[in-house]
C-alpha positions, 0 to 999 in steps of 0.5 A: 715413818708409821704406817699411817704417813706411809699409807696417806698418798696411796689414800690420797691417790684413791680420793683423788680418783674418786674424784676425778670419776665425779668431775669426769676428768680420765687424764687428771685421774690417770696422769695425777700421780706420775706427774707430781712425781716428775714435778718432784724430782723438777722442783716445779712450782705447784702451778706448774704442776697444775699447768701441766696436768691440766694440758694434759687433760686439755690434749685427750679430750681433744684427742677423743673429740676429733676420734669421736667425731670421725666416728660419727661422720661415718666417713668412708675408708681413707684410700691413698695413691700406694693402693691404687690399682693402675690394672683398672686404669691402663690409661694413667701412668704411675710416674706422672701420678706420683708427679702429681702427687708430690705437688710440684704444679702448685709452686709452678702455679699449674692448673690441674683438672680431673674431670669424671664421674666420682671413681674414676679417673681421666688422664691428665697431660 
């Protein structure tokens, strides 16, 4: 094989990612050759090939636009029940919280109220 044929995918590959820079396609560039490279060992047709890497493309823009988004919605810290601290309030019981919090009322069809001002809680028999 001479140097040049030996040579020809690397330079593809680099075209290739030049292009993908153009076309902004991050995925495409960075999922291109290892996937022609599992079509090849599974003689997948080139639309597979295609389907596949476009999929791909499809799921991290998705990825990066819900990452994007919470970003920019600013929301506060997402807290859960393991940090809550029961100290601050003596009056509700970790069991029946976590009796709560496994969602049982709903199947049983129970209502649930909280009433109070935004940081605290109330008891709930």
């Amino acid at each position: 094989m001479s140097a040049r044929a030996e040579n020809q995918p690397s330079m593809r590959q680099s075209v290739i990612q030049q292009q993908c820079v153009v076309l902004h396609l991050p995925t495409v560039a960075s999922q291109c050759a290892p996937l022609a490279e599992q079509a090849e060992r599974e003689r997948q047709p080139y639309l597979g090939y295609l389907e596949a890497l476009l999929a791909a493309e499809l799921e991290d823009r998705e990825r990066r636009a819900i990452e994007r988004r919470l970003k920019e919605a600013h929301l506060p810290r997402v807290k859960t029940l393991d940090e809550f601290d029961f100290r601050q309030a003596p009056t509700v019981s970790p069991t029946h919280l976590s009796e709560l919090a496994e969602g049982g009322y709903l199947e049983r069809a129970e209502p649930i109220v909280f009433i109070g001002d935004s940081g605290t809680v109330l008891r709930v028999n």
